[in-house]
C-alpha positions as CSV (number, residue, x, y, z in Angstrom):
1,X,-44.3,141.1,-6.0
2,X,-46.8,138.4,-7.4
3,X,-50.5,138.3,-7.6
4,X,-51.9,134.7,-7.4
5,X,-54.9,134.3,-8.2
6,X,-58.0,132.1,-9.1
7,X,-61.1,132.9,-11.2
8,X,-64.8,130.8,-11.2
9,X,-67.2,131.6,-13.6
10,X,-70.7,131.2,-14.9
11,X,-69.6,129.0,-17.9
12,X,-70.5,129.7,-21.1
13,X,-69.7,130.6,-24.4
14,X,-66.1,132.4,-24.9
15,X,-65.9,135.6,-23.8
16,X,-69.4,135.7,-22.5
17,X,-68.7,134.0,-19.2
18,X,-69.2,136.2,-15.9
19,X,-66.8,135.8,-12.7
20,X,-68.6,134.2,-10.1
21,X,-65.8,134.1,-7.5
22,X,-62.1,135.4,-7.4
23,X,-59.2,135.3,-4.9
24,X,-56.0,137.0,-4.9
25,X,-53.3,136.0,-2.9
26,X,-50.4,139.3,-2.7
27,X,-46.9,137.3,-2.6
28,X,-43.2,138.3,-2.2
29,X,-42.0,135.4,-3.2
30,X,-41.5,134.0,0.7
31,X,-45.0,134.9,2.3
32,X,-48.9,136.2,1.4
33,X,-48.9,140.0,2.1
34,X,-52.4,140.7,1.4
35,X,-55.3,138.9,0.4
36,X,-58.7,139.7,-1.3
37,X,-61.4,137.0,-1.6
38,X,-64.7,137.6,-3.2
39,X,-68.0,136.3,-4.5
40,X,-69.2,138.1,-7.1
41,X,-72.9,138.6,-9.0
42,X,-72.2,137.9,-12.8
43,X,-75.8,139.2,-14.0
44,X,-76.0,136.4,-15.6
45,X,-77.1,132.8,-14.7
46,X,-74.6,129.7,-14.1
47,X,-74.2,126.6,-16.1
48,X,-75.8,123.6,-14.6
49,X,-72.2,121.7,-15.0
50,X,-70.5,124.6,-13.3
51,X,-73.1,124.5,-10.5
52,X,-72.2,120.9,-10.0
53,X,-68.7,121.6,-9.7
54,X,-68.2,124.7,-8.0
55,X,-71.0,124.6,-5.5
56,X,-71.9,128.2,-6.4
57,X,-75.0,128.9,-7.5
58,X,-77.4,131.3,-8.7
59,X,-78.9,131.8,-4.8
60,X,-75.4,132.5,-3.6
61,X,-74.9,135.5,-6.1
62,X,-77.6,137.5,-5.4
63,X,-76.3,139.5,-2.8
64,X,-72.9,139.5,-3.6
65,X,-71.2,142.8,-5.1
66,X,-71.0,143.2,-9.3
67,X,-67.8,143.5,-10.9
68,X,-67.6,147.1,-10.9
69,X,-67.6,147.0,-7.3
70,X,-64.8,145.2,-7.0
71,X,-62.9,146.4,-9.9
72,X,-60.9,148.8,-7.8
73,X,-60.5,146.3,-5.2
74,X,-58.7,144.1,-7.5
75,X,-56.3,146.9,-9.4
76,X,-55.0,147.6,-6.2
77,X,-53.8,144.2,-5.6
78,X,-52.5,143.4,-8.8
79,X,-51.0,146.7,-9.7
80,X,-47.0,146.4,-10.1
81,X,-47.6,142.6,-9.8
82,X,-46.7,140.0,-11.8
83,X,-49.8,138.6,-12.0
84,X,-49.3,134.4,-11.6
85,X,-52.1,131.3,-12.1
86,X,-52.6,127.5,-12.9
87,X,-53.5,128.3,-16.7
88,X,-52.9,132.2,-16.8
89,X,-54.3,132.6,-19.9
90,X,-58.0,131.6,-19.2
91,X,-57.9,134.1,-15.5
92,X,-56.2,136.8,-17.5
93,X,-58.3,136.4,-20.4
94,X,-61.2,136.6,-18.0
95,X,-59.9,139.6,-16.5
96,X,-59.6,141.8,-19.4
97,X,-62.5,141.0,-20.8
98,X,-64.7,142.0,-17.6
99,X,-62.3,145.3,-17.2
100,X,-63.3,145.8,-21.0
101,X,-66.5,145.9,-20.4
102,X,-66.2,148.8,-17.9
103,X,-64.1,150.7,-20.7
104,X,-60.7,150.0,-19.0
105,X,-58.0,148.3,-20.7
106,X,-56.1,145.7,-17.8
107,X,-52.6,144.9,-18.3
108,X,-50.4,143.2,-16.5
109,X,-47.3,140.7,-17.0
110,X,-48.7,137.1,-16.0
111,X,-46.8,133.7,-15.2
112,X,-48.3,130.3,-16.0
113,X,-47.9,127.7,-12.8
114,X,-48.9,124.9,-15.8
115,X,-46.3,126.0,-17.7
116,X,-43.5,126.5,-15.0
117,X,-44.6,123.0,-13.7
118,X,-44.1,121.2,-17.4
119,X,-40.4,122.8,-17.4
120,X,-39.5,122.2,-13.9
121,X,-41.1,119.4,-13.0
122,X,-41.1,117.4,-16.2
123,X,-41.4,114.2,-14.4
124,X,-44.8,114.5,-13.4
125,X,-47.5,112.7,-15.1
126,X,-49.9,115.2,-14.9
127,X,-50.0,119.1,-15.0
128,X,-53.4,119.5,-13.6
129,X,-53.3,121.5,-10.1
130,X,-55.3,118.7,-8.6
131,X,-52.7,115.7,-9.1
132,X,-49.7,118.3,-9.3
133,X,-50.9,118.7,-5.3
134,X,-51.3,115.3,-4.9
135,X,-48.2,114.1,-6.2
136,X,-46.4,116.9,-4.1
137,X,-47.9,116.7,-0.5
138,X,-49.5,119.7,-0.7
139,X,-52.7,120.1,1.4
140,X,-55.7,121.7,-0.3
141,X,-58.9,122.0,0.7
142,X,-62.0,123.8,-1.0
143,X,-60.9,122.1,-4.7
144,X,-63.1,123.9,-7.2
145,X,-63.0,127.3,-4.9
146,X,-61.5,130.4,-6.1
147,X,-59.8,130.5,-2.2
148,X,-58.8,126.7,-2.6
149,X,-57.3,126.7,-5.5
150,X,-55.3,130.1,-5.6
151,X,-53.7,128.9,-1.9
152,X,-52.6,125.6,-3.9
153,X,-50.8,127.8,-6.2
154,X,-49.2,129.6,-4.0
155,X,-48.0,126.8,-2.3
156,X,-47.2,125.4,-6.0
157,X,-45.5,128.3,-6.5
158,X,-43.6,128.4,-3.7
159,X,-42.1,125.0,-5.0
160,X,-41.3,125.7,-8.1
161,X,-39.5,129.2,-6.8
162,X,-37.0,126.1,-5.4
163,X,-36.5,124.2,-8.3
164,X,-35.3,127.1,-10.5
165,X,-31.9,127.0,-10.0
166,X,-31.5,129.5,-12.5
167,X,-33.5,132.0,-11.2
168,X,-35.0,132.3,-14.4
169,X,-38.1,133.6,-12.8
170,X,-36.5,135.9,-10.1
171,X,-34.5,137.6,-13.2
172,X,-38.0,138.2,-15.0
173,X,-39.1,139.8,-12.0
174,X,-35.7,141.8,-11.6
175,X,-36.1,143.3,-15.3
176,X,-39.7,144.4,-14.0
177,X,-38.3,146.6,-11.4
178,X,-35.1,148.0,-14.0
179,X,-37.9,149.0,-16.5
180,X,-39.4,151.0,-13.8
181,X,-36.0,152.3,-12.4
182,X,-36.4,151.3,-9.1
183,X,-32.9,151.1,-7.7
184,X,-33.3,151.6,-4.1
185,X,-30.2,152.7,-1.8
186,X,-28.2,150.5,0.0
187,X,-30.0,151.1,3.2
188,X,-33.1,150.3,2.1
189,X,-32.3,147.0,0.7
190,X,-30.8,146.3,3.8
191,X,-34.3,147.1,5.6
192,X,-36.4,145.0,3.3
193,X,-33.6,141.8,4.3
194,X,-34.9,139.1,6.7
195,X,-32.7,138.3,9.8
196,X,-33.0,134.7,9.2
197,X,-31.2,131.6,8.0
198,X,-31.1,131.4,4.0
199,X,-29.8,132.5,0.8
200,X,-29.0,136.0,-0.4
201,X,-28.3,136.7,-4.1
202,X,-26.8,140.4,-4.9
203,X,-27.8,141.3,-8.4
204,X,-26.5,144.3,-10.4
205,X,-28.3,147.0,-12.7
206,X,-28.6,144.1,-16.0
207,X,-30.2,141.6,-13.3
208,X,-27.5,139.3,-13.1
209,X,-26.2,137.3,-9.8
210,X,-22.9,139.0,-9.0
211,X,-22.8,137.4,-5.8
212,X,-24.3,134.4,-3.8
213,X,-24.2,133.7,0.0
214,X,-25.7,132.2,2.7
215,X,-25.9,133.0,6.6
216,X,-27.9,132.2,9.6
217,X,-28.4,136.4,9.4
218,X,-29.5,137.4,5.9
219,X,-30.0,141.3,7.2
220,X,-26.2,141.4,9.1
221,X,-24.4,139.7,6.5
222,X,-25.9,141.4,3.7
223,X,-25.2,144.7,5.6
224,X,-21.5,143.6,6.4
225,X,-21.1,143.6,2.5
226,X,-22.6,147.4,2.1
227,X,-20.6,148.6,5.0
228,X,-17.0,146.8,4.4
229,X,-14.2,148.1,3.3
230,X,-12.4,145.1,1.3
231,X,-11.6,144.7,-2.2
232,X,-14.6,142.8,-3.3
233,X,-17.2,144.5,-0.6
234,X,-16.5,147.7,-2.5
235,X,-16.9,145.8,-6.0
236,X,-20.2,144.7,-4.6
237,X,-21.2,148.1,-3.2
238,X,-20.8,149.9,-6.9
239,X,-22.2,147.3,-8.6
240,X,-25.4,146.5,-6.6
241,X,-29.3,147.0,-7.9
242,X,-31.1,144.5,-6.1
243,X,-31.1,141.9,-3.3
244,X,-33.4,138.7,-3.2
245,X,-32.9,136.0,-1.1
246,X,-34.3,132.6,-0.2
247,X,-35.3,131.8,3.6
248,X,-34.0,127.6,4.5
249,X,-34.9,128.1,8.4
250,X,-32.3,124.6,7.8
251,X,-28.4,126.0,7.5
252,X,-27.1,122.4,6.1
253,X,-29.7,123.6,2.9
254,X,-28.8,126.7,3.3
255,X,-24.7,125.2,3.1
256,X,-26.0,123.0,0.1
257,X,-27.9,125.2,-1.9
258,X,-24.8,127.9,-2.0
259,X,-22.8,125.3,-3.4
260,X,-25.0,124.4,-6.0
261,X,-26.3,127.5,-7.0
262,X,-22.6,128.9,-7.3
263,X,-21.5,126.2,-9.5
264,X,-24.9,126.6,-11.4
265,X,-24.7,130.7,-12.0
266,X,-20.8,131.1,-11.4
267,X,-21.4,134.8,-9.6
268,X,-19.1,136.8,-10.5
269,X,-17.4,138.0,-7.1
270,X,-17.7,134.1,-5.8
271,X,-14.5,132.5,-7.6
272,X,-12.8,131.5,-5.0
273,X,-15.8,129.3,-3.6
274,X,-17.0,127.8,-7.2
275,X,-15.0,124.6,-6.4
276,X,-14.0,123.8,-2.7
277,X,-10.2,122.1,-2.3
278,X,-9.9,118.7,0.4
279,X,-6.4,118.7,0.7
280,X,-6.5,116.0,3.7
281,X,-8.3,113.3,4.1
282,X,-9.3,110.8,7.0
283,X,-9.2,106.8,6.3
284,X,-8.9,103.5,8.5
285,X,-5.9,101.3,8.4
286,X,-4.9,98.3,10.2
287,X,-2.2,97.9,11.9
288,X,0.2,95.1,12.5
289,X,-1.5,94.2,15.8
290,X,-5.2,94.4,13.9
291,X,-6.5,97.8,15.1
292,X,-7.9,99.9,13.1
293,X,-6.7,103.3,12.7
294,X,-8.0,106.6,11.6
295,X,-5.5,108.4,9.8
296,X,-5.4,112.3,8.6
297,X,-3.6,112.5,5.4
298,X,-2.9,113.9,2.6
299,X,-5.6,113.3,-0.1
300,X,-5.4,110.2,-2.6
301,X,-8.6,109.6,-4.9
302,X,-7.1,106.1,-5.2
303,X,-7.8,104.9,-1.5
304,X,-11.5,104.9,0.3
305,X,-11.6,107.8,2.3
306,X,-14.0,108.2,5.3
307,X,-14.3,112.1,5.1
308,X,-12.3,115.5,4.2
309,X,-11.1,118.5,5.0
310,X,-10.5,121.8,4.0
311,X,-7.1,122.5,6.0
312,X,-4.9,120.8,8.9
313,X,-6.8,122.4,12.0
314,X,-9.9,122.0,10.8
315,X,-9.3,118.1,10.1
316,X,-7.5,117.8,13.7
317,X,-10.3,119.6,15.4
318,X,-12.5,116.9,14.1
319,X,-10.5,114.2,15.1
320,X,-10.3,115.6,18.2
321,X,-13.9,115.6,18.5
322,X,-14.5,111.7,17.1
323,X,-11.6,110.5,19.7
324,X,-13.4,111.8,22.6
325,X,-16.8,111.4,21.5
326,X,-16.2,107.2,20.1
327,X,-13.6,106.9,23.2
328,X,-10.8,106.3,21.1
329,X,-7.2,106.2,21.5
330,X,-5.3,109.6,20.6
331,X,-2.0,107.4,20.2
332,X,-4.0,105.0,17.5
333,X,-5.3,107.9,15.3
334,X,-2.2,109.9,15.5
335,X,-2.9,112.7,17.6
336,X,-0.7,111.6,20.5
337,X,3.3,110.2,19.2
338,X,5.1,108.2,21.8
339,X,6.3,104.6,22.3
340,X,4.1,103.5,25.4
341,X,0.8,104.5,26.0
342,X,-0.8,107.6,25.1
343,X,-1.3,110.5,27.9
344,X,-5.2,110.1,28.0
345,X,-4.6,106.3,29.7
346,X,-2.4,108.2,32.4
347,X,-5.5,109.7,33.2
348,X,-8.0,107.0,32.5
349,X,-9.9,108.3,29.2
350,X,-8.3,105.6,27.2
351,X,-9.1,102.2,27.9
352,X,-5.7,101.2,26.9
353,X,-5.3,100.0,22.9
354,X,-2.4,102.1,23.1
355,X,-0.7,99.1,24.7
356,X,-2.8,96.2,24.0
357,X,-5.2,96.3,27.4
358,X,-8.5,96.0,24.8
359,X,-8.4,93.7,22.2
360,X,-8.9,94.6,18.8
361,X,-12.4,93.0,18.0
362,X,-13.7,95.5,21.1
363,X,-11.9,98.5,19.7
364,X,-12.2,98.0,16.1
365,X,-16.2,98.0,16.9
366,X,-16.1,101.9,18.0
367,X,-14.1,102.8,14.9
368,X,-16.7,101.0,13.0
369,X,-19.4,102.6,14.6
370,X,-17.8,106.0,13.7
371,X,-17.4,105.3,10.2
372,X,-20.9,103.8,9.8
373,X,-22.7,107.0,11.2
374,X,-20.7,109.4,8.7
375,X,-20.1,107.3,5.4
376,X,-23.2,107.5,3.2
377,X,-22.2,104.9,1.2
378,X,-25.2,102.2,0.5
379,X,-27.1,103.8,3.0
380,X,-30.9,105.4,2.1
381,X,-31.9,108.0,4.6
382,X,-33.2,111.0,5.6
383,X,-32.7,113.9,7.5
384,X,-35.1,116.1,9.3
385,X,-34.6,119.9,9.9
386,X,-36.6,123.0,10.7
387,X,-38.1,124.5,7.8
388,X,-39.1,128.3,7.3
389,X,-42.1,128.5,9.2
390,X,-42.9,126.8,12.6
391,X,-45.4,124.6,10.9
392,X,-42.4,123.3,8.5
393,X,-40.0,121.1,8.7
394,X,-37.0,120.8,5.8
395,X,-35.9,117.5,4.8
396,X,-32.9,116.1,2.9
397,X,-32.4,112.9,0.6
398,X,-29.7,110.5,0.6
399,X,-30.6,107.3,-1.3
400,X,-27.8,104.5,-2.3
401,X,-25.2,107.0,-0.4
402,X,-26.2,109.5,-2.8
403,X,-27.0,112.8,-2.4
404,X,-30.2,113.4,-4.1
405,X,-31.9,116.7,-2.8
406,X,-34.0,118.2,-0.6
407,X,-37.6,119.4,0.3
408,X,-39.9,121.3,2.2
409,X,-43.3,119.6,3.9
410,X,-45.9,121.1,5.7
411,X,-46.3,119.2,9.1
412,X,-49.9,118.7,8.6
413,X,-48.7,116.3,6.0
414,X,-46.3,113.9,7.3
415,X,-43.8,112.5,5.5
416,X,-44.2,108.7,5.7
417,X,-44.2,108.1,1.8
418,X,-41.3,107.9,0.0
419,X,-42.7,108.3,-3.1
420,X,-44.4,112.1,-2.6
421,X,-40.7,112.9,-1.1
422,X,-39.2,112.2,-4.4
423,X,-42.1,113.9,-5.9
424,X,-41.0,117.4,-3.8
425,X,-37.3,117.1,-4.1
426,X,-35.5,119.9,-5.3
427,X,-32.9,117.5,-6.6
428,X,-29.0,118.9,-6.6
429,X,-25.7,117.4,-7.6
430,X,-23.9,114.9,-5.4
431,X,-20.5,116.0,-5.1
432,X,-17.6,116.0,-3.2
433,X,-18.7,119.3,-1.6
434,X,-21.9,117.6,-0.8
435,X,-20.8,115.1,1.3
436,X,-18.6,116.8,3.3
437,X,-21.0,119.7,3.9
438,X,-23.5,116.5,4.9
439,X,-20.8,114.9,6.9
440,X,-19.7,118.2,9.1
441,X,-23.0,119.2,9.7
442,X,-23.9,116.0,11.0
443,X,-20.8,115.7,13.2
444,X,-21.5,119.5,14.9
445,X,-25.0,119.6,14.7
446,X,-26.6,117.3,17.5
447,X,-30.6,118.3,16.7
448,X,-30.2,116.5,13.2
449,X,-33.1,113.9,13.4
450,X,-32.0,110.6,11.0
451,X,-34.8,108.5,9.8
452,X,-33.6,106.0,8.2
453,X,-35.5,103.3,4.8
């Protein structure tokens, strides 16, 4: 659990500045649990400059409660926390001393979002949470308020959560709960599990990733593992401490972010999915007569193929799929062997290529359609999926053909700027895998909006 928060204060000299307003936003790491917002009197006046800036003044404090009062207030939200803020060292500092002052020594692990930002996003000009919000889409309103800014954070927060690939911070957090031997049951990490689309990572008693997965069901696939009765399922059950898990609402991010994230941390229990094997392959051929044919073969890195496929069925079922849907010929892309025409002319689904009754230029057009929608390659576009929340939507990156990451924007903030999308990319590695999880998820999935730049 994480305490954001945000601190104003009267100014001054250091360590004699009072807390004029705080906010405390309880986080999980996926949602605000609880919340505590507060003016409070500092007994002492405010610098003009800080007047100017905040908005707060003198007037405003008068009624509002003294530190004392809230002291409790504010333990009780940041207790077992890991307490997290743009420049943690000024707010805890802050903190402490006010606490001190009561005779109470306040500690608490903190996380800097400043920091954070200068590792993981090290392409930003500026590390200031005003042009850090700016540059990332993120909508903030009250700048300069301890509510404001401390909901920009979490938001902030909540971005850079995605671009640590490492789980760097998630492992800090996991050592928090071993030093206070928290090792709940199986059951009970089951019941803390979202039944939602995302990533699950099972960690064991040292805090490392012994597993990764995704599922459009975090709760029932997590719970298949405790309750199965397979080699690795029992591995997993023995070796278990903790569950986290990332929500996508998208399940081509969710496909894309297992890939990566397994190739990244190597789990364990995951070897047989740390490199994915395209043993067949589809490409277009001419014939003699100047049709173009889609072919399934066997896989050669030395021709231009269209897409992959894991196995035999799974590359027929496709091609299945892009005959009927294209209006193809089953005899032209091999699905149908005779000498004459194919069987889908004897009942009028083919048009007749099989035996010459469309000409090539006419044909060749379809096939050409079909490999335009699922190659990538110089292509610059974008696709739009749900995101986590209703108010979200998830979007993914291809630029040049290649796969260069993806986001999530709030729909209050459009995106119709390039530029801030490249900002809030979570950028990944274009692969192989990449493509093809790009490519089938684009041939199944039919509510896949395109916009294409």
């Amino acid at each position: 659990m994480y305490a954001i928060l945000d601190i104003e204060t009267t100014g001054g000299q250091f360590n004699e500045e009072g807390i004029t307003e705080i906010a405390i936003y309880k986080f999980d790491g996926h949602e605000v649990v609880d919340q505590f917002i507060s003016l409070v009197n500092p007994e002492i006046p405010i610098q003009p400059f800080v007047v100017k800036l905040t908005g707060i003044n003198n007037a405003m404090l008068q009624s509002a409660p003294k530190f004392f009062e809230v002291a409790k207030r504010i333990i009780e939200m940041t207790n077992d926390c890991v307490i997290v803020a743009h420049n943690a060292s000024f707010d805890y500092r802050i903190l402490r001393t006010e606490f001190r002052r009561l005779g109470y020594d306040f500690e608490a692990r903190t996380l800097c979002t400043v920091e954070l930002s200068k590792k993981l996003l090290p392409e930003q000009p500026s590390h200031s949470l005003g042009k850090l919000v700016r540059a990332l889409g993120i909508p903030m309103a009250d700048r300069h308020r301890a509510s404001g800014d401390a909901l920009a954070t979490v938001k902030l927060f909540k971005i850079l959560l995605e671009k640590d690939l490492e789980k760097e911070i998630v492992k800090d957090f996991i050592k928090l709960e071993i030093e206070k031997g928290i090792a709940p049951k199986l059951l009970d990490i089951v019941a803390r599990l979202p039944a939602k689309t995302g990533i699950y990572y099972i960690h064991n008693e040292k805090g490392n990733l012994i597993y990764i997965g995704k599922s459009r069901n975090i709760k029932k696939r997590v719970n298949q593992h405790f309750t199965g009765t397979s080699t690795k399922c029992k591995k997993i059950q023995s070796e278990v401490f903790t569950v986290t898990y990332d929500e996508t609402g998208s399940e081509l991010i969710a496909l894309l972010k297992e890939s990566e994230e397994i190739k990244i941390n190597k789990p364990i229990h995951n070897r047989a999915q740390r490199k994915s094997i395209y043993q067949l392959a589809l490409y277009a051929e001419k014939d003699k007569n100047g049709y173009l044919n889609l072919k399934l073969q066997k896989a050669d890195v030395r021709k231009k193929e269209i897409t992959s496929f894991t196995s035999l069925q799974e590359g027929k079922n496709a091609l299945f799929r892009i005959t009927s849907h294209y209006n193809l010929c089953q005899k032209l892309t091999g699905l149908y062997h005779t000498k004459t025409n194919c069987f889908q002319y004897s009942i009028k689904e083919c048009d007749g290529a099989c035996i010459g009754e469309v000409s090539p230029e006419e044909y060749n057009a379809r096939v050409l359609s079909f490999i335009e929608k699922n190659s990538f390659e110089n292509q610059n576009m974008v696709l739009i999926d749900k995101g986590r929340t209703i108010s979200e939507r998830s979007a993914v990156l291809i630029e040049n053909g290649i796969y260069k990451g993806y986001a999530f924007y709030d729909l209050n903030y459009q995106i119709n700027n390039i530029e801030i999308l490249r900002n809030i990319i979570i950028p990944m590695q274009n692969n192989r895998d990449t493509k093809n999880i790009i490519q089938g998820h684009i041939r199944k999935n039919k509510t896949l909006k395109t916009l294409k730049f």
